[in-house]
C-alpha positions in Angstrom: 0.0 0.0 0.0 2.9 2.3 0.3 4.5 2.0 -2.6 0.8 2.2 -4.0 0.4 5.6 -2.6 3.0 7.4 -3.6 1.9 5.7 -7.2 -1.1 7.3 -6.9 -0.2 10.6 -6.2 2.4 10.9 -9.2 -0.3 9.7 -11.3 -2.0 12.8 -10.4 1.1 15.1 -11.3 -0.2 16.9 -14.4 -3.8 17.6 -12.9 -2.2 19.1 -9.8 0.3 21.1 -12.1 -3.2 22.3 -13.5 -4.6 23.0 -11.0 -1.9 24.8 -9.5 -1.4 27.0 -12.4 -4.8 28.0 -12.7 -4.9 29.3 -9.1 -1.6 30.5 -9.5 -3.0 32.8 -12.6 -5.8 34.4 -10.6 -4.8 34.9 -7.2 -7.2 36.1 -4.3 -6.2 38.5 -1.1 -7.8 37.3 2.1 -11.9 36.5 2.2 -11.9 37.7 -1.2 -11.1 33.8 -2.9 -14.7 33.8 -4.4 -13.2 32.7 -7.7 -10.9 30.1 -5.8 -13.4 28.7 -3.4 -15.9 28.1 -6.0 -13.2 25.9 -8.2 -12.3 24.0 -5.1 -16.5 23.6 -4.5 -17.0 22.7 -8.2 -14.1 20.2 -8.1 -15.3 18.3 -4.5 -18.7 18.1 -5.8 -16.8 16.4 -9.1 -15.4 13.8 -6.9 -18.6 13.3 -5.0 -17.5 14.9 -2.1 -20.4 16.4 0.6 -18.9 20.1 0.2 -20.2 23.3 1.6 -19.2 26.7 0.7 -19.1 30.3 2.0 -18.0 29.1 5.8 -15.6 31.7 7.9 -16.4 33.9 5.1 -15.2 32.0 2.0 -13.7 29.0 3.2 -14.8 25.2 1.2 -15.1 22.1 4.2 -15.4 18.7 2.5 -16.4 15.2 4.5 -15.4 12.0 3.4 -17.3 9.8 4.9 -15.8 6.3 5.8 -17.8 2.8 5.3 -16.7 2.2 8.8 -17.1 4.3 12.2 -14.1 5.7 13.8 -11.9 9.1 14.3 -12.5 12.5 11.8 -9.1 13.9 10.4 -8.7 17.1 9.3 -6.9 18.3 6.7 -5.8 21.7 5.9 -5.0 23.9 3.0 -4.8 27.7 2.8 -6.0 29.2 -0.5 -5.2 33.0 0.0 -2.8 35.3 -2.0 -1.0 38.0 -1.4 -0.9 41.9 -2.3 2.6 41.7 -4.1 2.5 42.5 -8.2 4.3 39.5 -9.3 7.6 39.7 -11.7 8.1 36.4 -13.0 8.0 36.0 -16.8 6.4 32.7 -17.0 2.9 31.4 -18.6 1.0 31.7 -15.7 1.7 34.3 -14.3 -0.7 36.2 -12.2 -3.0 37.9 -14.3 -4.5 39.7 -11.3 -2.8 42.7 -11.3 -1.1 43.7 -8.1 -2.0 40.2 -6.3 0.3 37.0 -6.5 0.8 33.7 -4.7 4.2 34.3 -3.4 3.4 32.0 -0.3 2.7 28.9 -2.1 -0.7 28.9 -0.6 -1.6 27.9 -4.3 0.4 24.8 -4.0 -1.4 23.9 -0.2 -4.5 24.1 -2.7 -4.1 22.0 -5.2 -2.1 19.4 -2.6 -5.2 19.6 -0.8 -7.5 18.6 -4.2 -5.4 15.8 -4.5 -5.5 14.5 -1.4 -9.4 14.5 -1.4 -8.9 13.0 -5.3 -7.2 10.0 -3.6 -8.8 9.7 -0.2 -12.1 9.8 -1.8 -11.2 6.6 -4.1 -10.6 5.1 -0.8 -14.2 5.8 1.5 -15.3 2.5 1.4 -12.1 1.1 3.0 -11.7 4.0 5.4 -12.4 3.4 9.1 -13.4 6.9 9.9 -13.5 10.3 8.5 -11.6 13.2 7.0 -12.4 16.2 6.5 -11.0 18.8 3.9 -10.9 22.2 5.0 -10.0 25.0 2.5 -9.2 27.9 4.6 -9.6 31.8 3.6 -7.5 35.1 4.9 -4.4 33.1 6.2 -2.1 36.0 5.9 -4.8 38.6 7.6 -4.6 39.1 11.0 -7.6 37.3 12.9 -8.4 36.0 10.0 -9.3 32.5 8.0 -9.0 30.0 11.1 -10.1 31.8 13.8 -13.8 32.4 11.9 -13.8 28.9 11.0 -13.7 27.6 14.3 -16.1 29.7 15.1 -18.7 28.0 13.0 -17.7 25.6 14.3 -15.3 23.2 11.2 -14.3 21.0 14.1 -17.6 19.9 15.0 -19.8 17.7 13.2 -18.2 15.1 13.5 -16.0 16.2 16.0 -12.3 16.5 14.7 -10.2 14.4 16.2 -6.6 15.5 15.0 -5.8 18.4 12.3 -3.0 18.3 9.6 -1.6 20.9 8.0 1.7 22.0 5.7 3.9 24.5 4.2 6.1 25.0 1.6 9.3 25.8 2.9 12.6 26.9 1.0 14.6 26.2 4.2 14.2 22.5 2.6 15.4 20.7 -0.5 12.6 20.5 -3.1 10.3 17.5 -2.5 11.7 16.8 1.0 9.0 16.5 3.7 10.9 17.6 7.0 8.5 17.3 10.1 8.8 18.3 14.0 8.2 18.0 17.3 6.9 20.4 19.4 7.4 23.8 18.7 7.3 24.6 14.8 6.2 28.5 14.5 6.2 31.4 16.5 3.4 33.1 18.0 2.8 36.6 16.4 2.2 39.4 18.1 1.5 43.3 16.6 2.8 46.5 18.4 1.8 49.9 18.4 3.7 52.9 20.1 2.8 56.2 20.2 5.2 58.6 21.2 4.1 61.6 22.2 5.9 64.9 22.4 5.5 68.9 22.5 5.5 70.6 18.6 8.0 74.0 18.2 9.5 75.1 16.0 13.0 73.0 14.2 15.1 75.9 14.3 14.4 76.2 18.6 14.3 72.3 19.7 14.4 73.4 23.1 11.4 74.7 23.0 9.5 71.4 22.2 9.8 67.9 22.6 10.6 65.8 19.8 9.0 62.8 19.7 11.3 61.6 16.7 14.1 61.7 18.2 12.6 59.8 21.0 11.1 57.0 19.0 14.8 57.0 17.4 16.4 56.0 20.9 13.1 53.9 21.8 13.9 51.5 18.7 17.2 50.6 19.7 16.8 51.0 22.9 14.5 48.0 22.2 17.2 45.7 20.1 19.5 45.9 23.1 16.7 44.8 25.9 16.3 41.6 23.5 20.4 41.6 23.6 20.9 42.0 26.9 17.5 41.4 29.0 16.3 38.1 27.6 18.5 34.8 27.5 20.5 34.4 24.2 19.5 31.1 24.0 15.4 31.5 23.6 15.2 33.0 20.5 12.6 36.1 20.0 12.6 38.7 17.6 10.9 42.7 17.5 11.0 44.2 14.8 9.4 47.6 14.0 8.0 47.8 10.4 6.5 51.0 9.9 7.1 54.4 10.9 4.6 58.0 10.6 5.3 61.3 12.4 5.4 64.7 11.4 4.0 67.6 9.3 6.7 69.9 7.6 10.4 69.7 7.3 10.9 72.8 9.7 8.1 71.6 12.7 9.5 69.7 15.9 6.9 66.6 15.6 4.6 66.3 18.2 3.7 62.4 17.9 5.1 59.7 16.3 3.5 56.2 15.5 5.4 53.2 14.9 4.3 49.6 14.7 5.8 46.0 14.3 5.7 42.9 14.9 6.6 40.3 18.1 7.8 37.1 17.6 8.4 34.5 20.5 8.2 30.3 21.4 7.3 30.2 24.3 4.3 31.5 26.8 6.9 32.7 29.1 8.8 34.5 27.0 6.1 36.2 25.3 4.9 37.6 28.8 8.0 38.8 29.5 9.1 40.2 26.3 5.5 42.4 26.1 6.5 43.4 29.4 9.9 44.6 28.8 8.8 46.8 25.8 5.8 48.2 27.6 8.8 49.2 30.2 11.5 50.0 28.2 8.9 52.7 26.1 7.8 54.4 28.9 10.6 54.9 30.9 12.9 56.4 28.1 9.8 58.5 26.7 9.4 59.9 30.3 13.3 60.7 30.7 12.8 62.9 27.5 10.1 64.9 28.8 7.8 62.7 26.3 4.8 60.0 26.8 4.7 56.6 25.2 1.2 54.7 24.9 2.2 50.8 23.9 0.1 48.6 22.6 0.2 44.9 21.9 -2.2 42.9 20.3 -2.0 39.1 21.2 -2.0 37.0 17.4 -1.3 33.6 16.6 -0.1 31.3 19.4 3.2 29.1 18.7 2.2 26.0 16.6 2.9 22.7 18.7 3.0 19.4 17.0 1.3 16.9 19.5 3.7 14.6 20.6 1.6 11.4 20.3 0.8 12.4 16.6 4.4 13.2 15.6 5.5 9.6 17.2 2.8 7.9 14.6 3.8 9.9 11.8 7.4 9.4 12.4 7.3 6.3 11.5 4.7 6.1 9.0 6.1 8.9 6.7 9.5 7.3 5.5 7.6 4.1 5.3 5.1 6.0 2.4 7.5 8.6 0.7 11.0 6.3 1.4 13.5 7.2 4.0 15.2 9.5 1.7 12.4 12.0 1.4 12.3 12.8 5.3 13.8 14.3 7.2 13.1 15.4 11.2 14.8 19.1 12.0 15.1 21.0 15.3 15.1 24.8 15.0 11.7 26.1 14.6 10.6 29.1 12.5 9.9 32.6 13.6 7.6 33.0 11.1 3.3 32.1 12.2 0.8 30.3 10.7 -2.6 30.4 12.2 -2.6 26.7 11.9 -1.7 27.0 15.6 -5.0 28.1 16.4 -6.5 25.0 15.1 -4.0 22.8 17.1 -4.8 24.6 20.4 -8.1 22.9 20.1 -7.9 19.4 18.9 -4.3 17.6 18.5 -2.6 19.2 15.3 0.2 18.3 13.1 2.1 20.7 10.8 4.7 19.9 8.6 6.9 21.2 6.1 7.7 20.7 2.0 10.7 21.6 0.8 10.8 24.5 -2.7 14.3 24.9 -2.6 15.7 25.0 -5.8 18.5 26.3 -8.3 16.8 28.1 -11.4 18.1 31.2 -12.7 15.8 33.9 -11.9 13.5 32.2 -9.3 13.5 33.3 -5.5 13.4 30.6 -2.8 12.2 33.5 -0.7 8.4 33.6 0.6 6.6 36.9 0.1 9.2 37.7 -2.7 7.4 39.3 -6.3 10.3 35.9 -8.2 8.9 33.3 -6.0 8.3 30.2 -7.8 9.2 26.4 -7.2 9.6 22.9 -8.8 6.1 21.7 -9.6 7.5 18.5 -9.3 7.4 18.3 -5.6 3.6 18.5 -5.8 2.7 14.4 -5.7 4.9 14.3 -2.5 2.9 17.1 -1.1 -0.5 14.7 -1.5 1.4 11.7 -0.7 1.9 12.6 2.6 -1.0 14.5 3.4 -2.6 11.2 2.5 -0.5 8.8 5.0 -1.0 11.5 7.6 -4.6 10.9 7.6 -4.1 7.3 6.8 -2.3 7.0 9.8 -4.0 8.7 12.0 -7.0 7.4 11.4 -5.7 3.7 11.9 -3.3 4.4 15.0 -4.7 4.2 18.6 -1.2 5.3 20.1 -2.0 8.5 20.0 -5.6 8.6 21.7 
């Protein structure tokens, strides 16, 4: 049956390029995939697949129903683009202008498509459930997941473990590298507002500029994650955008700057918001200034459930071949609201490797060249497959 699998998928391989393309050619931003969501609908419905449409806003949940009673698995693709005008010169090419799938969410698609192609082949042998969700808005803050668990996608039937992946050009194209524990970083926005006293630029010390404070508060900032937080716990702030001021020769009176938080661990994310908060007040206050800090909670860290990794550990290399995975240790700073799903139920997210050597293509996510190897596609359903294969047929990790 392994061996089978991985037939099946690569039998697949030029309707998944298809597919891929096609999404790839008219990419959708957040809650906006109405074009996308009704392909994925029209192509469940194809396989016979109990589909319904328009949940958490536009997200598609499919339910394969097994012959036999027993656990539901989730599965999980993300189907939104992103707001980046794309620069590649190839034949499908986004033809939305100023929108592009430059996070391979297009791939998670069309992996997803054929998972449900393969899986649905199967229902009379299966001895539970799985259930296909094709999530909106992954890249918008409180976005895709957190409305589809409100409506409730892991209920009816109840979900008993989620699965999700990601390309990844950390990896070597077509590798499927997996984890446990922590994989992803929880996500948190700031906001500071400095504010000062306006006078005139030609008489400073008349006024209060809050741009030279916000200049000392941003590195002030670097060195409390230097020197107030243990080298060996990695955590990153970074500020992103900066606004303040009216005219070239007019001390500013306020300044806004806003980033982004990125932390592992509970504790560290406690302390880190804390720190800021601190180290923002006390230096605007020193400078005659105010600081109002605020930080907005996001995505939790995403934790692979130990019981599910042990399971899939072993059933992976026994599907794909030992060559094609591989188990790494440093988890990404980046987030995926996949987390939110895993803080529910027991969840499972793994990577697929896109790196690649092609003049002219970037291995870099979010980047207007990113492109990768379409090849590595019938791995991608391949192993979404076994994981719900797996799962469904293991009781270790109950």
């Amino acid at each position: 049956m392994n061996s089978e699998l991985l037939k099946k998928a690569f039998d697949l391989e030029d309707q998944l390029i298809q597919w891929r393309r096609e999404f790839h050619m008219y990419p959708e931003v957040g809650f906006k995939e109405f074009r996308t969501a009704k392909r994925v609908f029209e192509e469940l419905t194809r396989l016979n697949i109990d589909a319904t449409s328009g949940i958490g806003g536009t997200g598609v949940v499919g339910l394969i129903k097994g012959r036999q009673k027993g656990k539901t698995i989730a599965l999980r693709a993300d189907m939104d683009a992103l707001p980046i005008s794309e620069e590649n010169d190839v034949p499908y090419r986004s033809r939305n202008q100023g929108v592009m799938h430059a996070c391979g969410h297009d791939a998670h698609t069309s992996i997803l498509l054929g998972a449900a192609t393969i899986l649905s082949g199967l229902r009379e042998s299966l001895s539970g459930n799985v259930k296909l969700i094709f999530q909106p808005a992954e890249e918008v803050p409180e976005g895709g997941a957190s409305n589809l668990i409100q409506e409730g996608v892991l209920k009816k039937p109840k979900v008993n473990a989620v699965v999700g992946l990601h390309l990844v050009p950390r990896f070597p194209s077509g590798m499927v590298a997996i984890k446990e524990g922590v994989v992803t970083a929880a996500t948190d926005k700031l906001e500071i507002r400095i504010i000062g006293k306006s006078g005139h630029a030609a008489r400073p010390y008349e006024g209060v500029d809050s741009i030279v404070v916000a200049s000392q508060v941003i590195g002030s900032i670097q060195a409390m994650i230097t020197r107030q937080t243990d080298a060996i716990d990695p955590k990153v702030v970074s500020i992103g955008r900066i606004c303040g001021g009216e005219a070239h020769n007019v001390i500013a009176k306020e300044v806004v700057m806003s980033g982004t938080i990125r932390t592992f661990s509970g504790e560290t994310r406690h302390r880190v918001h804390k720190l800021i908060k601190k180290t923002c007040q006390s230096i605007a206050q020193s400078m005659g200034a105010k600081a109002d800090v605020k930080i907005d909670q996001g995505n939790p860290p995403q934790i692979n459930h130990s019981g599910l990794f042990e399971v899939l550990r072993t059933a992976l290399p026994e599907s794909l071949g030992k060559e094609s995975v591989i188990e790494f240790q440093t988890p990404s700073l980046g987030g995926e609201d996949f987390a939110l799903y895993s803080e529910k139920v027991p969840g499972f997210f793994f990577n697929l490797g896109c790196r690649e050597n092609r003049g002219g293509v970037s291995n870099s996510l979010h980047n207007s060249h990113f492109d990768f190897d379409e090849a590595i596609l019938p791995k991608g359903v391949a192993a979404m497959v076994c994981c719900a294969l797996a799962l469904m047929e293991s009781e270790e990790w109950v």
